[in-house]
NUMI-636895 format. One line per 3 residues: number of its first residue (from 0); their letters; for each residue x, y, z of N, C-alpha, C, O. Coordinates in steps of 0.02 Angstrom, whole numbers. Example, Ala and Ser with C-alpha at 12.3 -4.5 7.8 and 13.67 -1.06 7.14 Angstrom:
<pts>
0) as) 660/-284/390/615/-225/390/660/-165/390/712/-166/423; 642/-112/354/684/-53/357/645/2/394/670/57/402
</pts>
This chain:
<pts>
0) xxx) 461/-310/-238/498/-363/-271/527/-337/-337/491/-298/-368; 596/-356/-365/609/-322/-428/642/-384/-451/688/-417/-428; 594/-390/-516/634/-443/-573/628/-412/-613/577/-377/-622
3) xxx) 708/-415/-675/732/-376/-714/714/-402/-772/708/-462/-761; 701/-390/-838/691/-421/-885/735/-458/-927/726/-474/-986; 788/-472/-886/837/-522/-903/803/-574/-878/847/-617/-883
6) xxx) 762/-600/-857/745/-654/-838/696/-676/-883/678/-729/-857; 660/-670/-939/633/-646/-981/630/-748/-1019/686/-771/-1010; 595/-788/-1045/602/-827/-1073/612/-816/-1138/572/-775/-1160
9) xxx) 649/-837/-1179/664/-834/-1237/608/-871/-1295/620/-870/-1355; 538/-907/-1262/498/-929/-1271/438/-880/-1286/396/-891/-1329; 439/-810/-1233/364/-764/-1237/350/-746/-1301/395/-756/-1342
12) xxx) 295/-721/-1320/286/-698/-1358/261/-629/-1373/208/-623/-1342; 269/-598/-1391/244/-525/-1427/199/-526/-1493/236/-541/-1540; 137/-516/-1513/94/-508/-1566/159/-571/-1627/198/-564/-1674
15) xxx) 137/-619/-1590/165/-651/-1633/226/-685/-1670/229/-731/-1711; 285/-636/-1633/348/-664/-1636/398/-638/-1592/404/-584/-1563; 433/-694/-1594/476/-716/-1542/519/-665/-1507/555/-625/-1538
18) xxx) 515/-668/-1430/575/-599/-1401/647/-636/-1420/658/-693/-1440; 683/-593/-1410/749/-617/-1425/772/-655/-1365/745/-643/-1312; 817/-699/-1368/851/-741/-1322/909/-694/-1273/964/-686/-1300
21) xxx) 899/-659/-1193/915/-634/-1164/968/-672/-1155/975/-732/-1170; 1033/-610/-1114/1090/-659/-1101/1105/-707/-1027/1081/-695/-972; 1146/-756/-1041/1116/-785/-968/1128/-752/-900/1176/-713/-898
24) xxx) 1102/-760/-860/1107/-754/-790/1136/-785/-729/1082/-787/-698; 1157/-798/-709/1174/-850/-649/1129/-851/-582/1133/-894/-538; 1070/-778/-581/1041/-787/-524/959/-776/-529/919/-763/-484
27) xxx) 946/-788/-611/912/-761/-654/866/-829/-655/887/-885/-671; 803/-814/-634/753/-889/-663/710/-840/-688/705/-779/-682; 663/-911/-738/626/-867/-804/561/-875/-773/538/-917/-735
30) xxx) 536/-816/-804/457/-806/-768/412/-872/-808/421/-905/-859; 364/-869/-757/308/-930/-769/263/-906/-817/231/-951/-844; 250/-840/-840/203/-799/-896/213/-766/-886/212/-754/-825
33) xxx) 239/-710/-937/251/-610/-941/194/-610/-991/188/-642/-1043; 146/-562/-958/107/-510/-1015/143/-444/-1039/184/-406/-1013; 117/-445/-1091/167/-350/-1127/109/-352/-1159/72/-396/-1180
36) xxx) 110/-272/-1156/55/-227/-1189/72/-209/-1258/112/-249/-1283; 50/-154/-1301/37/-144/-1367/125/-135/-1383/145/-154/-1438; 152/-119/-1354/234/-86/-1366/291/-122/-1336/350/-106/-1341
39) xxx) 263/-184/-1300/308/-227/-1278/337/-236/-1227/382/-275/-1213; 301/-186/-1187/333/-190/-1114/269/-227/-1082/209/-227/-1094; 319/-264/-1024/295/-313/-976/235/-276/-945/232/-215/-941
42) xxx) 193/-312/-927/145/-262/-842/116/-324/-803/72/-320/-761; 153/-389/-826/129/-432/-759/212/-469/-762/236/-489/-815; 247/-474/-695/316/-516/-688/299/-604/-685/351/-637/-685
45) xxx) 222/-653/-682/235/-685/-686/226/-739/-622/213/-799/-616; 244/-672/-573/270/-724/-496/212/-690/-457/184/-640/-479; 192/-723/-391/139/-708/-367/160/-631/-305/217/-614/-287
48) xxx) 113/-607/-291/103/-578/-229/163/-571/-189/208/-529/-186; 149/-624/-159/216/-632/-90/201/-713/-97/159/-743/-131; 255/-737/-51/284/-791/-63/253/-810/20/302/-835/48
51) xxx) 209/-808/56/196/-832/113/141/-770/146/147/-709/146; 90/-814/174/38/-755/200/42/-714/241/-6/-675/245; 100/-705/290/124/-648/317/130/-596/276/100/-542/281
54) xxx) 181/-618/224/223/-540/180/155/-539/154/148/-482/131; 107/-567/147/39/-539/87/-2/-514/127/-33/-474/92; -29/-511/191/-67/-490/225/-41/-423/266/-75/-394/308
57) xxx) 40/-400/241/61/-352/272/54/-305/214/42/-246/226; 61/-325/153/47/-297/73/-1/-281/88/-2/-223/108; -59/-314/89/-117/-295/78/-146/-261/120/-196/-233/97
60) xxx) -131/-246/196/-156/-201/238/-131/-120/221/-160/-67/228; -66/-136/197/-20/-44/174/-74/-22/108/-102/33/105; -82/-75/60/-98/-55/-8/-190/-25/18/-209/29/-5
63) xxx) -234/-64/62/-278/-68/45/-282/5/111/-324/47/96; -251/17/162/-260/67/214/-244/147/164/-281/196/164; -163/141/115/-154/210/91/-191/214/46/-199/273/30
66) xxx) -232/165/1/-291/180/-49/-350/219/-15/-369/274/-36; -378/185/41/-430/228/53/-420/309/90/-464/351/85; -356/321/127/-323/361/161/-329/429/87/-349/488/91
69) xxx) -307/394/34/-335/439/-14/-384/433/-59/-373/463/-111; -432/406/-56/-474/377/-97/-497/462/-139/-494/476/-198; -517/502/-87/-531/569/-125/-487/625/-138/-496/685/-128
72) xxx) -428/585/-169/-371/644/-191/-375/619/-262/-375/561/-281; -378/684/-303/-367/665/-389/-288/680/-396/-267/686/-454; -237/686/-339/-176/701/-347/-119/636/-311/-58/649/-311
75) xxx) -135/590/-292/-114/543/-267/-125/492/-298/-178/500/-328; -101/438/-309/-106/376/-345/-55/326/-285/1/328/-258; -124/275/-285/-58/206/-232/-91/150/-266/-147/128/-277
78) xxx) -1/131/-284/-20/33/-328/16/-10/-285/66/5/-253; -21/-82/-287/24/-120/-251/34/-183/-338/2/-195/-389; 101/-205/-305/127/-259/-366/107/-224/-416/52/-244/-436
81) xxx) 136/-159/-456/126/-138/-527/184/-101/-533/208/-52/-505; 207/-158/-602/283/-153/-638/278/-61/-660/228/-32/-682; 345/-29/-646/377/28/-646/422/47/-708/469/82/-690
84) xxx) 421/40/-748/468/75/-812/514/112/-817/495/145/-866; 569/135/-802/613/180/-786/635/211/-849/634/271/-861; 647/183/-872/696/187/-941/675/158/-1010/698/104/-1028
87) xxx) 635/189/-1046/604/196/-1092/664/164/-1170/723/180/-1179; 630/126/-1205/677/83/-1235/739/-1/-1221/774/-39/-1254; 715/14/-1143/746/-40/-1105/685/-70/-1074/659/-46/-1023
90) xxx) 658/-134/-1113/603/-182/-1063/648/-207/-1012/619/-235/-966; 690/-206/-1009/739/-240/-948/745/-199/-889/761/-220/-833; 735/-151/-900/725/-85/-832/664/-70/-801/637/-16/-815
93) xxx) 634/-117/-754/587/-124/-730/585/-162/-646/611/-215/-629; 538/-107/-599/531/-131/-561/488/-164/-538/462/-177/-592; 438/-206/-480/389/-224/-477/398/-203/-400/439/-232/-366
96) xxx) 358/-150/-371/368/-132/-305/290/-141/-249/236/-116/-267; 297/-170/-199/257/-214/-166/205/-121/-145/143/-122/-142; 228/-81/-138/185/-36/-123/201/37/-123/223/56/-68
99) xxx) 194/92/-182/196/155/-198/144/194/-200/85/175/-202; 169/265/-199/126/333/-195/159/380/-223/213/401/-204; 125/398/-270/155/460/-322/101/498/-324/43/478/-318
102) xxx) 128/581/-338/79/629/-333/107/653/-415/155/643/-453; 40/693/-412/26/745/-466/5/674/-512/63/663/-529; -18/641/-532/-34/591/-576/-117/606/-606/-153/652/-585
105) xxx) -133/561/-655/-213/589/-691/-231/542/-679/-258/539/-623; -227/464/-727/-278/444/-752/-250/391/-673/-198/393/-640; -328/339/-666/-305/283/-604/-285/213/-644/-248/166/-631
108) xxx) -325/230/-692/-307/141/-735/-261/155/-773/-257/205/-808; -198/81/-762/-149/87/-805/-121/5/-808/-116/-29/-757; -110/-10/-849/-69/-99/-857/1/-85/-805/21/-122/-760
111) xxx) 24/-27/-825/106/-17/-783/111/61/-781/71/98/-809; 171/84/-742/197/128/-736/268/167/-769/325/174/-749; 238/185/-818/295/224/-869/307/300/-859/266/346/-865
114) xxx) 386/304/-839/409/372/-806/397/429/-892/379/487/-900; 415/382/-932/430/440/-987/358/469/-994/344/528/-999; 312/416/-993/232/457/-1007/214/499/-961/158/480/-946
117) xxx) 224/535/-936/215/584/-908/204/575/-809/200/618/-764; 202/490/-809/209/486/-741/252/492/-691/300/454/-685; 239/543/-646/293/545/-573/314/474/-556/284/421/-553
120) xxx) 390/497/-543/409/469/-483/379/444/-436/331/480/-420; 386/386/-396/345/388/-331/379/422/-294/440/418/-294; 338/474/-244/376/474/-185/387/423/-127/435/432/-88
123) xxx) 345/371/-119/350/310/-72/356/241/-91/321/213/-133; 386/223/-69/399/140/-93/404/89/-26/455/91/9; 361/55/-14/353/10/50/374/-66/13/349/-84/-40
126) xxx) 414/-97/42/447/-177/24/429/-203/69/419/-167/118; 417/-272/75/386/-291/125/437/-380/101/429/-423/58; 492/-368/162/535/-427/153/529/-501/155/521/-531/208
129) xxx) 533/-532/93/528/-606/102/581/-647/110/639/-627/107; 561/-711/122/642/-743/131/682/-743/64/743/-738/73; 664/-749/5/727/-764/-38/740/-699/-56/799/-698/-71
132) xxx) 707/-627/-66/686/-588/-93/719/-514/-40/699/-456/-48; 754/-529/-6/765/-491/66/819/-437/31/816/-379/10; 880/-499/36/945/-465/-5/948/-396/-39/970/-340/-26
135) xxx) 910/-434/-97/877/-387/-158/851/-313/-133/876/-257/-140; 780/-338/-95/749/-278/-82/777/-216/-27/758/-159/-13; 830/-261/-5/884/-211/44/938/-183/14/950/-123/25
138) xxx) 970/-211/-18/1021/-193/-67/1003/-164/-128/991/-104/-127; 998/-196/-182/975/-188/-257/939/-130/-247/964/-74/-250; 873/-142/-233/836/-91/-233/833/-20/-191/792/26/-191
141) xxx) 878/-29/-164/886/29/-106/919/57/-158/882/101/-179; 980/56/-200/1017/89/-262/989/119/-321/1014/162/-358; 936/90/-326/895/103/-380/851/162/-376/855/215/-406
144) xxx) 797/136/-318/784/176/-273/808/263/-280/783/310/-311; 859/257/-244/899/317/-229/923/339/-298/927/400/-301; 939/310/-350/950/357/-422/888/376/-445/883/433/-468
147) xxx) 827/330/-442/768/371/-467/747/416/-437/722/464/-468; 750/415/-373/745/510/-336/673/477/-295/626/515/-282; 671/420/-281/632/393/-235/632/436/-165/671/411/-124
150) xxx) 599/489/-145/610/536/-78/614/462/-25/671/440/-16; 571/435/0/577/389/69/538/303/21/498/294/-25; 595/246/79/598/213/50/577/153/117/630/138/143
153) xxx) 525/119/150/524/82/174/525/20/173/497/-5/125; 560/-32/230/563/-94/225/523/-131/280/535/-101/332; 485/-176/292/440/-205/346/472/-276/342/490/-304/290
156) xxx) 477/-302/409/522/-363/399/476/-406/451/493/-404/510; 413/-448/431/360/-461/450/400/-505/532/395/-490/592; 442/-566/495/465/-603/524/529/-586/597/538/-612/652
159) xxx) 563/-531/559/602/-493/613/663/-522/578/708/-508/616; 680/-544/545/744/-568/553/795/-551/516/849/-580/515; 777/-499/484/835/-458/430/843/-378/481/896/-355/501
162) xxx) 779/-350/490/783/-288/522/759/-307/594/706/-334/614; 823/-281/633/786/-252/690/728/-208/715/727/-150/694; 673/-231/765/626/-187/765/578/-194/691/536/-152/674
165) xxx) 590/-243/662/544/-254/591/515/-184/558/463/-172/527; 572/-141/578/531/-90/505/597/-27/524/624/-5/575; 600/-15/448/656/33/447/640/85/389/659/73/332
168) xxx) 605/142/405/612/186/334/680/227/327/721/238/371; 679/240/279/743/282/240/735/350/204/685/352/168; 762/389/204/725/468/171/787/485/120/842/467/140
171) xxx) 785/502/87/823/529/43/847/591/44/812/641/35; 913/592/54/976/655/68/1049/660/42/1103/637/59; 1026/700/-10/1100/726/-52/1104/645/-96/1156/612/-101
174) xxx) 1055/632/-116/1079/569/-149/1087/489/-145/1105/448/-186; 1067/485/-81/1073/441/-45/1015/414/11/962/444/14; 1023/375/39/975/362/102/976/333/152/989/274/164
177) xxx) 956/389/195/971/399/260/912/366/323/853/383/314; 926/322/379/873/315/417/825/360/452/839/407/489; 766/340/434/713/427/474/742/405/540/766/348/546
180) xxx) 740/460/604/725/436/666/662/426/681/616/442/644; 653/396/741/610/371/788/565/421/813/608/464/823; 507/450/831/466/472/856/475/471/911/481/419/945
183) xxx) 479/546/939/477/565/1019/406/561/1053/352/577/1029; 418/536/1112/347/499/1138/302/453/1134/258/430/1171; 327/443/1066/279/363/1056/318/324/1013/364/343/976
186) xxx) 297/265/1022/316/218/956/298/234/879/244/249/855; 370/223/841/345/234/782/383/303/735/399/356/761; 390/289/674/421/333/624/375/395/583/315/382/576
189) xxx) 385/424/572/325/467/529/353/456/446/404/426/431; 335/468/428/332/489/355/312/558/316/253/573/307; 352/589/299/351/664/283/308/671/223/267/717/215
192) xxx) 319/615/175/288/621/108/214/608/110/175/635/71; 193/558/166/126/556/161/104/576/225/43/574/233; 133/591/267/99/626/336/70/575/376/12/587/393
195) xxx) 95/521/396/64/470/424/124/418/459/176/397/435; 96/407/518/156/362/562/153/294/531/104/270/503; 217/266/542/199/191/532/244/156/614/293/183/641
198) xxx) 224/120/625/252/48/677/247/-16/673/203/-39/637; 284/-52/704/273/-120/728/231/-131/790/242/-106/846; 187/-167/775/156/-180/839/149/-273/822/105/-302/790
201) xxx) 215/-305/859/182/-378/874/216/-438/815/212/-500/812; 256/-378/763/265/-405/697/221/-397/630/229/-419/573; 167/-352/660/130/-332/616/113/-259/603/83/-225/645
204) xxx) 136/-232/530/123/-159/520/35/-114/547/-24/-133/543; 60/-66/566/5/-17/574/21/48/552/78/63/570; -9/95/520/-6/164/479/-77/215/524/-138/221/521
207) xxx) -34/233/552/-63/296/602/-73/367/571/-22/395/549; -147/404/566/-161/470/539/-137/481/604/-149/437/644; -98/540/629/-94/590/666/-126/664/672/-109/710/709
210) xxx) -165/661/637/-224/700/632/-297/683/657/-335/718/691; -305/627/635/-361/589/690/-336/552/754/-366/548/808; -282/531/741/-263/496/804/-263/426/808/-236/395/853
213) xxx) -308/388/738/-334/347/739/-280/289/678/-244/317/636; -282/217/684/-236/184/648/-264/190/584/-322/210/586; -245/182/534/-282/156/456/-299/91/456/-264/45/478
216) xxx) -381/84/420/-395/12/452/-373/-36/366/-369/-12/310; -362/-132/394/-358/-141/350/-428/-158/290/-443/-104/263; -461/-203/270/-501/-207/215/-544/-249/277/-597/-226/296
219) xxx) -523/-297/298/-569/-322/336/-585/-281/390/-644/-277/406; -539/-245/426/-569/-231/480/-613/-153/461/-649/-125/503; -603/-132/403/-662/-95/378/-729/-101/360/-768/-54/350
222) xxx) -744/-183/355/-797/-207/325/-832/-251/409/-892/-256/421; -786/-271/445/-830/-274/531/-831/-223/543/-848/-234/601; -827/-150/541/-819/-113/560/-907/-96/523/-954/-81/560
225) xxx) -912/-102/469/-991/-77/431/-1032/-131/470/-1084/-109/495; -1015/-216/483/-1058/-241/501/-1081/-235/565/-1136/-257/582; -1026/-191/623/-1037/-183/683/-1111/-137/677/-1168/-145/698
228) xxx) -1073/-77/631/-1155/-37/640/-1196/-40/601/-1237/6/593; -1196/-73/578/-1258/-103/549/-1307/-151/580/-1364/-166/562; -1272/-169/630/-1294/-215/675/-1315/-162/746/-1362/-186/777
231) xxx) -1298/-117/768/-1302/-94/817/-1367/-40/797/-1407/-19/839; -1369/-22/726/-1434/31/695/-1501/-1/717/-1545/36/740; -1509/-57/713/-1554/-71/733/-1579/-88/816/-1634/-110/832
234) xxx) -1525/-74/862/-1562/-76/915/-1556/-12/957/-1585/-7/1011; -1494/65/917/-1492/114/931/-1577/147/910/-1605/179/954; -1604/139/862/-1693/144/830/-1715/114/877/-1741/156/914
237) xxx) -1721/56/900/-1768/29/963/-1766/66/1028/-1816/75/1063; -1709/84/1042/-1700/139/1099/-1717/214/1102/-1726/245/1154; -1719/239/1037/-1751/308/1034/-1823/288/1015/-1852/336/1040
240) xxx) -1855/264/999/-1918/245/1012/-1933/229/1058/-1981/266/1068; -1928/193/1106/-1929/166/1181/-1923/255/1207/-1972/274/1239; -1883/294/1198/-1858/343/1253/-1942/394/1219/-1994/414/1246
243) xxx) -1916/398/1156/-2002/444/1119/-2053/405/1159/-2073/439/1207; -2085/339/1157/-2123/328/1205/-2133/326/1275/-2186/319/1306; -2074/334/1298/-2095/363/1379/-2094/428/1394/-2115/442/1450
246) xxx) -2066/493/1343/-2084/552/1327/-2160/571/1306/-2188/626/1310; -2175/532/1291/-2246/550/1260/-2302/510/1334/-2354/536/1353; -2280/461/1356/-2317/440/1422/-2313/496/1467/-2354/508/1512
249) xxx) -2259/532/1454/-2250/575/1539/-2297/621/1516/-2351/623/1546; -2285/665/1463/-2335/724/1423/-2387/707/1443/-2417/750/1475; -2420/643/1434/-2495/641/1445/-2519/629/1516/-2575/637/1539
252) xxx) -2470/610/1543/-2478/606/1617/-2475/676/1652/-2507/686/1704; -2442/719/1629/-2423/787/1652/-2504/822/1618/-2514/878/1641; -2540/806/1586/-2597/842/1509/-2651/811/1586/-2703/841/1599
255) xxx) -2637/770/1615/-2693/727/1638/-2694/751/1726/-2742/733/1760; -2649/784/1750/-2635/835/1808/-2713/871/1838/-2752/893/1796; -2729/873/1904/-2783/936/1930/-2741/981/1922/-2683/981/1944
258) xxx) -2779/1041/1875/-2774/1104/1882/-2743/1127/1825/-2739/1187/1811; -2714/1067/1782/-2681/1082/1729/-2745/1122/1647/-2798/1097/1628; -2717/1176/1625/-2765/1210/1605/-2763/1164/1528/-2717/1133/1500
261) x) -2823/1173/1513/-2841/1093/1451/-2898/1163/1394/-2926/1146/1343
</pts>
């Protein structure tokens, strides 16, 4: 999602006094609360998540599958909904992008993402299309996108009705951006920057390691996934005990043999 800081109420406040009165907009509504940090830039837009539990449950499966996908890289960083800074001296140059991955990065905690402080570029940016919000994230931001040197740029279109096939990534070439192709043999796009397929299956995203073979799971189905065996530990222990006790019956039955030397 990207709201610009022209939308900005002429009401917020900063340590105390007043932002200046932005100029008007015609397509421009004012946020419901902006936080800004010590220097005045924004790091919350105000507006929620997603605008309907599809686009949020497709957010939250990308954000919460490429977090753990790297959980043990000190060279990867993935945020979901955390405002982007481009342009240092301009609070108005700001993105808010539903799901990125930038490498070479240090610290994990941050209010926002400021290019001049020493933070990369993302290389990935996943949008995840809503109804009022579509336009924008197809257009607008595809431009933006492509001047910041965004390498690949995906769109998931939960509902289907902007993209065909509900998912379209884009790679970046000579400046611009270009559609990845399709995957020979199976369903599904790869992704060069993070090494991992993505598809539609049903209207709903899935992110495939091709190294395991296996999908990336989301938050829930990671946590049935602990309760399955956690649940199954205890009767896999009842069965190797059961098998140790009829190992140990046969021994003594074999100890208990004519002729067997004692």
């Amino acid at each position: 999602m990207w709201y610009g800081m022209d939308m900005l109420s002429q009401h917020e406040q900063r340590n105390g006094e007043a932002w200046p009165a932005p100029p008007p907009s015609p397509t421009a509504k004012p946020f419901s609360r902006v936080h800004v940090d010590a220097d005045g830039y924004p790091y919350s837009d105000g507006e929620p998540l997603a605008q309907n539990t599809r686009q949020c449950d497709e957010i939250l499966y990308a954000a919460a599958a490429l977090k753990t996908q790297h959980a043990g890289s000190r060279d990867t960083f993935v945020a979901s909904d955390l405002l982007l800074h481009y342009r240092q001296g301009d609070r108005r140059a700001s993105v808010a992008t539903d799901v990125f991955a930038a490498f070479g990065v240090g610290d994990r905690e941050r209010l926002s993402h400021k290019l001049w402080q020493g933070r990369s570029v993302p290389s990935f940016v996943l949008e995840v299309l809503s109804g009022s919000g579509a336009d924008r994230d197809m257009n607008d931001q595809r431009v933006l996108y492509a001047r910041l040197g965004i390498e690949e740029f995906w769109l998931f279109d939960p509902f289907g009705a902007r993209i065909k096939g509900h998912l379209l990534g884009l790679r970046l070439c000579g400046g611009a951006y270009e559609p990845i192709p399709p995957l020979h043999g199976r369903a599904g796009y790869r992704s060069v920057v993070l090494n991992l397929e993505f598809r539609n299956e049903s209207g709903h995203l899935r992110i495939r390691d091709p190294e395991s073979g296996q999908d990336l799971k989301s938050h829930q189905e990671a946590v049935e996934e602990c309760r399955q065996e956690r649940r199954s530990r205890p009767e896999a222990e009842m069965r190797a005990a059961e098998a140790e006790a009829r190992v140990a019956e046969l021994e003594a039955a074999l100890g208990r043999k004519p002729g067997r030397a004692g």
